[in-house]
C-alpha positions in Angstrom: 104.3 141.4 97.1 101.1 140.4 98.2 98.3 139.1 95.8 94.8 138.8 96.8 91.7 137.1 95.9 87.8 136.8 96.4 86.6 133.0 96.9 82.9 131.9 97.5 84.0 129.1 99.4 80.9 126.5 100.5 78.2 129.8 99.7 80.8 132.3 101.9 82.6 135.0 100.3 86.0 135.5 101.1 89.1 137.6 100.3 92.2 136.3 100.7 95.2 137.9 101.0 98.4 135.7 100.1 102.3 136.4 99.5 103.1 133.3 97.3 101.6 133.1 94.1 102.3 129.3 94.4 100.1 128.7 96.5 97.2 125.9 95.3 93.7 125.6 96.3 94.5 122.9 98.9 97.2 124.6 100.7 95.1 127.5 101.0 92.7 125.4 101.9 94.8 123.2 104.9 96.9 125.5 105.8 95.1 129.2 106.1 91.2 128.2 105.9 91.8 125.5 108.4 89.5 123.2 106.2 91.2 120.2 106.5 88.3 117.4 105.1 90.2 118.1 101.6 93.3 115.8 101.6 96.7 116.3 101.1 97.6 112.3 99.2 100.0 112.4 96.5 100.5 116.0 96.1 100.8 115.4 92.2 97.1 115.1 90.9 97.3 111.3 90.8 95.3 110.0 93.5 92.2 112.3 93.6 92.0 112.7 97.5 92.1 116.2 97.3 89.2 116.7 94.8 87.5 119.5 95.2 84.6 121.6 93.4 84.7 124.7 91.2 82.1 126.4 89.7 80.6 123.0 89.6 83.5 121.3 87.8 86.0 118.2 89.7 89.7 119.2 89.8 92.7 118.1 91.9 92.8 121.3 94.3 96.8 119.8 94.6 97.2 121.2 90.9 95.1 124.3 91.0 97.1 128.2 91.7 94.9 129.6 93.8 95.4 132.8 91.7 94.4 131.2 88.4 90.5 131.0 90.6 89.9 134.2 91.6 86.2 134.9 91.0 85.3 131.3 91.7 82.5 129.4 93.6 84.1 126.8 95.3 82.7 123.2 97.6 85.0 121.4 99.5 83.4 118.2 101.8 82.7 120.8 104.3 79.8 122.2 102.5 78.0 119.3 101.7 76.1 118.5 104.6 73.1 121.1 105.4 72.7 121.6 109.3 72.8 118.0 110.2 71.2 116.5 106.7 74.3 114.6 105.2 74.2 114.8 101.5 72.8 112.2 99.7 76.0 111.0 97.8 77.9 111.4 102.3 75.0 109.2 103.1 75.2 106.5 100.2 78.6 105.9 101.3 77.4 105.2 104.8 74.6 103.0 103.5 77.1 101.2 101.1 80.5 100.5 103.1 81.8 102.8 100.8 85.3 103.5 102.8 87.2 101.9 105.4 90.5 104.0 106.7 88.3 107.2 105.5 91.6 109.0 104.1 90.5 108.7 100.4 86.7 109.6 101.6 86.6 113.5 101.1 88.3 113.3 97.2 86.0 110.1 96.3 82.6 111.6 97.5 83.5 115.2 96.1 84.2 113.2 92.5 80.6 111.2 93.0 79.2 114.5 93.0 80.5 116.0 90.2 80.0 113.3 88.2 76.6 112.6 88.9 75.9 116.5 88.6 77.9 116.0 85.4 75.1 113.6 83.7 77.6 111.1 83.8 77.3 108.8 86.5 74.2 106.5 85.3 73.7 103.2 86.5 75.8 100.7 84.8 78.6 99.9 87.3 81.7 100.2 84.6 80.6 103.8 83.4 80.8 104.7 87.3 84.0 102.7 87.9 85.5 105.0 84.9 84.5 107.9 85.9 85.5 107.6 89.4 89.3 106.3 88.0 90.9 109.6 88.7 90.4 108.6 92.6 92.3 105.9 94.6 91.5 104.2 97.4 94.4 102.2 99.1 91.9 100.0 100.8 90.5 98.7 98.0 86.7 99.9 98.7 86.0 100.0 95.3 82.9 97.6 95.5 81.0 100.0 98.2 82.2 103.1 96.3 80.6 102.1 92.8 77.2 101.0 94.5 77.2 104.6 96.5 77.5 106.6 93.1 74.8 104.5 91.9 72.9 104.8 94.5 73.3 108.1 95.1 72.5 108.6 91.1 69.1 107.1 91.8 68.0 108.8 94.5 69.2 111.9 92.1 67.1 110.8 89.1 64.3 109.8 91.7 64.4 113.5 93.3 64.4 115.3 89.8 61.0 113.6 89.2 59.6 113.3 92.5 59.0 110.0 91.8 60.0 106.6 94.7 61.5 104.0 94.5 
């Protein structure tokens, strides 16, 4: 049997057509998309690196049926970047050292933008430190991560009100 579902994946519509209904977000993703920033870590929703978004909300695209999101408006790292203008969270992590192997890059930077689309990012170095907990970094970059967000959550709050730093 096969099952079959519409996607707006980084602002293009798709329909897929599957034959498992087992199939998550980031297999469809890796596997049949060929988008391959979205990491495959722990494969159990523990480690974040395959945070994705949809319909504006973070999940671990390693937990989601890709039939339970049929209708839904999905980013993956791919469609951050506009043309060659790296998003501003992509380009806080660059400013910031916020990686060093890169594997855990993809899931950290999609969570920094959710969370600071979320309202919840703010400035204050704990609050960004817990609400970036769902994603690991074996490296231990933690330090650059946290000032990215921030950073990144500035230049948010600076763009909203078209005010500089």
């Amino acid at each position: 049997m096969d099952f079959s579902i519409s996607l707006t994946i980084n602002g293009v519509e798709r329909r897929i057509t599957f034959d498992d209904p087992r199939v998550t977000l980031l297999d469809l993703f890796r596997e049949r998309l060929h988008l391959t920033g979205t990491k495959k870590g722990c494969d159990r929703g523990q480690c974040g690196a395959c945070t994705i978004l949809v319909d504006g909300r973070r999940i671990n695209s390693c937990l989601a049926l890709a039939l339970s999101h049929d209708g839904a408006s999905i980013t993956t790292i791919e469609g951050l970047a506009k043309d060659d203008q790296l998003h501003p969270v992509q380009a806080a992590f660059i400013e910031n050292d916020g990686f060093q192997c890169g594997f855990c890059t993809p899931g950290q930077i999609m969570s920094a933008v959710g969370l600071i689309a979320e309202g919840h990012a703010g400035t204050d170095p704990e609050r960004v430190r817990e609400g970036m907990s769902g994603n690991l970094c074996r490296c231990g970059a933690y330090a650059g991560i946290t000032k990215a967000v921030i950073e990144a959550q500035k230049s948010a709050g600076e763009a909203r009100t078209g005010e500089a730093a």
